[in-house]
N, C-alpha and C positions, 0 to 999 in steps of 0.2 A: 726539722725545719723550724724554725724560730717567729718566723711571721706569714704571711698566704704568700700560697703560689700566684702570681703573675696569672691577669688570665688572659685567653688568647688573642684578646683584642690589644691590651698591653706587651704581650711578649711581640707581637706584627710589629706594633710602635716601635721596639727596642730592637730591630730585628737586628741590625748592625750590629749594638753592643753585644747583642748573644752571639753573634757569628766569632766578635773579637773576644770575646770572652771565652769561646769553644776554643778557641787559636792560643790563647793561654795555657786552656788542659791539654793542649798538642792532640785534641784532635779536627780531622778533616773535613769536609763536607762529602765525603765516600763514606768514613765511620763514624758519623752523625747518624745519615740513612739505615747504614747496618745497623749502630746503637736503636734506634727506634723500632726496628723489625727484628731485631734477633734478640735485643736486651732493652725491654722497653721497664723494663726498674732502674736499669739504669741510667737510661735515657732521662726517666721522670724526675731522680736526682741532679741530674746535671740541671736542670729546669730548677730544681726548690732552690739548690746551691746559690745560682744566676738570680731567681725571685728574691734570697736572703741579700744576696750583697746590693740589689736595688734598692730594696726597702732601708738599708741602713742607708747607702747614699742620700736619697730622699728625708729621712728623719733626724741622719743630721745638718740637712741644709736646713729644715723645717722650724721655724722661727716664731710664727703664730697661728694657732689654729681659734677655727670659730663654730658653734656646733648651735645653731638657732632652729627653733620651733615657734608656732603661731604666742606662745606668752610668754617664753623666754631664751635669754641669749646669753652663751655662756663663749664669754673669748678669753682664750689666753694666748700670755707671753711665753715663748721657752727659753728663759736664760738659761745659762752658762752652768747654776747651781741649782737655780730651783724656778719652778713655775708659777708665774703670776695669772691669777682669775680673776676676769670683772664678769660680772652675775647680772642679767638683769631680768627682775619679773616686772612682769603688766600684770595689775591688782586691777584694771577697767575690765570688766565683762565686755566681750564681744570686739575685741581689739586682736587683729591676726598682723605681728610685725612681721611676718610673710611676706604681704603683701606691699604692694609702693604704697596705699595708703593709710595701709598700720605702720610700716615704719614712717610715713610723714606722721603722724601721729607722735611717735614714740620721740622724734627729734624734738618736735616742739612743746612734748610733755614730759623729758626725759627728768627734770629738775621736781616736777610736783609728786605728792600726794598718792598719783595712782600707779607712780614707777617706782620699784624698790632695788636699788643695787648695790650689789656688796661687794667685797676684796676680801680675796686671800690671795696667801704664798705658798707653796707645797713647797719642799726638799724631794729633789726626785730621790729613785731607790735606786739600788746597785744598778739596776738596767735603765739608764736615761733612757736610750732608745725605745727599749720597751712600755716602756709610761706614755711616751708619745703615741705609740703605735694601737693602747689602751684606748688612747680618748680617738683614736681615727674609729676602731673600730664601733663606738659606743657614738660613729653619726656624726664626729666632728671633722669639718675640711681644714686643707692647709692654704692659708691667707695670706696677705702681704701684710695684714694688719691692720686697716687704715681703718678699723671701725675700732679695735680697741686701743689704739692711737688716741682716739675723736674722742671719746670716753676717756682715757687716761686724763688726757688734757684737760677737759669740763670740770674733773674732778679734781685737776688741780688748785 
């Protein structure tokens, strides 16, 4: 398996695509039941198999991710070749951009003194997918982007 299993509350969600997806490996809804009671390793393969081609589907629609804690916010782009990062630390004591009013804060103080934000570009490695699914797992979500957008821009 190459990334996590689906867990049962996502595989409920997807429960269709698993049905069409089971329809693909030719098999039934008779030797699905059997596969889970008579051959339940194989069973749980069919599941990692189905959680693997998810999570590729997903990472590579996956365009911008954002990973924020109470002093810093780290958003990136996923281009095509490589990954763009805007970084930002709160250097103010007792500022949670958590919150609606650390980040009002952090809009109206993002340009001073007590905000520090950087850029880089990564080149991803042989596995694009898996660099993504890196920073998912290390706390970051997937976004439409509209804050490292709002940031892009500023610093333009």
């Amino acid at each position: 398996m190459k990334y996590t299993r689906l867990t049962k509350e996502q595989l409920e969600e997807l429960h269709q695509e698993f049905i069409n997806f089971l329809a693909t490996q030719s098999i039934t809804a008779d030797e699905w039941n059997t596969l889970k009671t008579e051959k339940p390793a194989v069973a749980e393969q069919e599941i990692d198999v189905f959680s693997d081609l998810v999570w590729e589907g997903v990472l590579n629609q996956a365009s911008y991710l954002e990973n924020i804690s109470p002093s810093h916010m780290y958003l990136f782009h996923l281009g095509e070749d490589q990954m763009k990062l805007i970084a930002v630390k709160i250097l103010k004591e007792g500022i949670d951009i958590t919150t609606k009013e650390g980040f009002a804060w952090l809009r109206d103080n993002y340009s001073t003194e007590e905000v520090e934000i950087l850029t880089a570009n990564k080149a991803y490695s042989d596995d694009r997918n898996g660099d993504k699914f890196a920073l998912l797992q290390q706390g970051s979500n997937i976004t439409k982007g509209q804050l490292f957008q709002w940031f892009d821009a500023m610093m333009s």
